[in-house]
Each structure stands twice: as C-alpha cells, then as structure tokens.
C-alpha positions in Angstrom: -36.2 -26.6 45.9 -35.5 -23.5 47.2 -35.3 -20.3 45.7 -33.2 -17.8 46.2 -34.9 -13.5 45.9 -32.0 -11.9 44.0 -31.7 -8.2 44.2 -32.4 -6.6 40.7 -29.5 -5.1 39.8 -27.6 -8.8 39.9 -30.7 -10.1 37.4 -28.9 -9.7 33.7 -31.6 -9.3 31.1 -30.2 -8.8 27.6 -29.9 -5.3 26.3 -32.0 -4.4 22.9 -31.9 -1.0 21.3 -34.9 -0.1 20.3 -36.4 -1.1 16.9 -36.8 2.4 15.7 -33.4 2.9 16.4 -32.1 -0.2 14.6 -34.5 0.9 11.1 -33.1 3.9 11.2 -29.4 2.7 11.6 -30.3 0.4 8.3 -31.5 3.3 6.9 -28.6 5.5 6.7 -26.2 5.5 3.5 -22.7 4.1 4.3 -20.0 6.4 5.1 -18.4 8.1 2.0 -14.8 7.1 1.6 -12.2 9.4 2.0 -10.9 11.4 -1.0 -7.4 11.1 -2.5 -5.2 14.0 -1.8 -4.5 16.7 -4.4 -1.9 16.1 -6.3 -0.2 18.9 -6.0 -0.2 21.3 -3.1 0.7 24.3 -4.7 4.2 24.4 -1.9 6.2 24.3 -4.7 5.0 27.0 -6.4 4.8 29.1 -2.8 8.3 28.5 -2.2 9.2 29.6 -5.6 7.5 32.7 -5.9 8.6 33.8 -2.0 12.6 33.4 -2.8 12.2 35.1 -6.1 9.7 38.1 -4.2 12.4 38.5 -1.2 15.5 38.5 -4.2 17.6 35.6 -1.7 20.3 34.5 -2.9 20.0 30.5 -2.9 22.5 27.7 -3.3 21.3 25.5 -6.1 23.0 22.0 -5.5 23.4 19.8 -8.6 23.1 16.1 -8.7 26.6 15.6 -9.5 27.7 17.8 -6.4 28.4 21.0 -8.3 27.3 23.7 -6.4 25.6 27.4 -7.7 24.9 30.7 -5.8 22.6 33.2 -7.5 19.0 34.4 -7.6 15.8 33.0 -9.0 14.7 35.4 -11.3 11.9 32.3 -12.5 10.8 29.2 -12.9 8.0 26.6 -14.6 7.4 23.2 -14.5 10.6 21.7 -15.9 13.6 24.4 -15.0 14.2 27.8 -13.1 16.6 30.6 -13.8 19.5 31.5 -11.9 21.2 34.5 -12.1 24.6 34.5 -11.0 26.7 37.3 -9.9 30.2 36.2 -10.8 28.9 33.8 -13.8 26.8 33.8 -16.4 22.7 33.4 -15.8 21.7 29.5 -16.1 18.9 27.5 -17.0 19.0 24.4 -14.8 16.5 21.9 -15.1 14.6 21.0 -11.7 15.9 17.0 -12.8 20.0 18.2 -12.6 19.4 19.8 -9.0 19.4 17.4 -5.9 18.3 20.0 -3.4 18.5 24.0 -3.0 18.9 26.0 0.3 19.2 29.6 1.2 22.9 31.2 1.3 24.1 32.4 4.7 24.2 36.0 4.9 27.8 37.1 4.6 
C-alpha cells in the first residue's frame, strides 16, 4: 500500500482544552438567576407629584365616560383630589378613572 504525506494543516486531531481549564470551569458556582422586578417603580408617584408641582390642569376620564377638568391638589394609594374650577372639589377613586391626560392650553 501506498501512503499518501498529507500537509499538516489537512491532519484533524481533536481539540482538548486544557485540564486546568476544564477544573476550573467545574469549579465556578452557577450563574445567579436573575431577580424579579420591583414591584413598583415609583412612576406613579413621579407623575403624581410633577402635575400637582407644575399646578396643570388635567382631564380625569371616568370609567363610565364622564369626563372632569381640574387640578390635583393630592393623592394616595386609593384616590386623588381634584379641584375643580366651575364645580365642586372631588374625591375620585383611582378604580372609577379609566385614564387621565393633560388639558390643552386654551
């Protein structure tokens, strides 16, 4: 038989890491797993505290459609006060409103 000289970079020889490397790769702890976000962010409160800072007058839109203009003069966890111009000051509960938005400037 004949053999053929192959040059060396066509030769394959298997590739091992060394052994130092793979004891130390054992070695490590595994990766912590990621925390759960906060649950709250505190964006709530930001927002809050910015309309009532700047005095805007915001349009408080109830979930069955009625719609308020006034300023927040505060707020906690459950309701906020509006106070109203041409109405009486309210006491809505964050549950009533659907969503709230800024008033255009007139």
């Amino acid at each position: 038989m004949r053999e053929e000289k192959r040059p060396e970079a066509l030769i394959r020889r298997p590739i091992h890491p060394p052994t130092g490397e793979v004891r130390e790769l054992l070695r490590r702890p595994p990766a912590a797993k990621k925390n759960t976000p906060p649950e709250q962010t505190n964006a709530e409160q930001f927002y809050y505290s910015k309309q009532m800072q700047a005095k805007t007058h915001m349009i408080v839109v109830l979930t069955d459609g009625e719609q308020l203009e006034g300023i927040i003069e505060w707020y906690d966890r459950d309701c906020l006060k509006l106070n109203r111009e041409n109405g009486p000051n309210l006491m809505l509960y964050k549950h009533c409103i659907k969503y709230l938005y800024k008033a255009e400037p007139e």
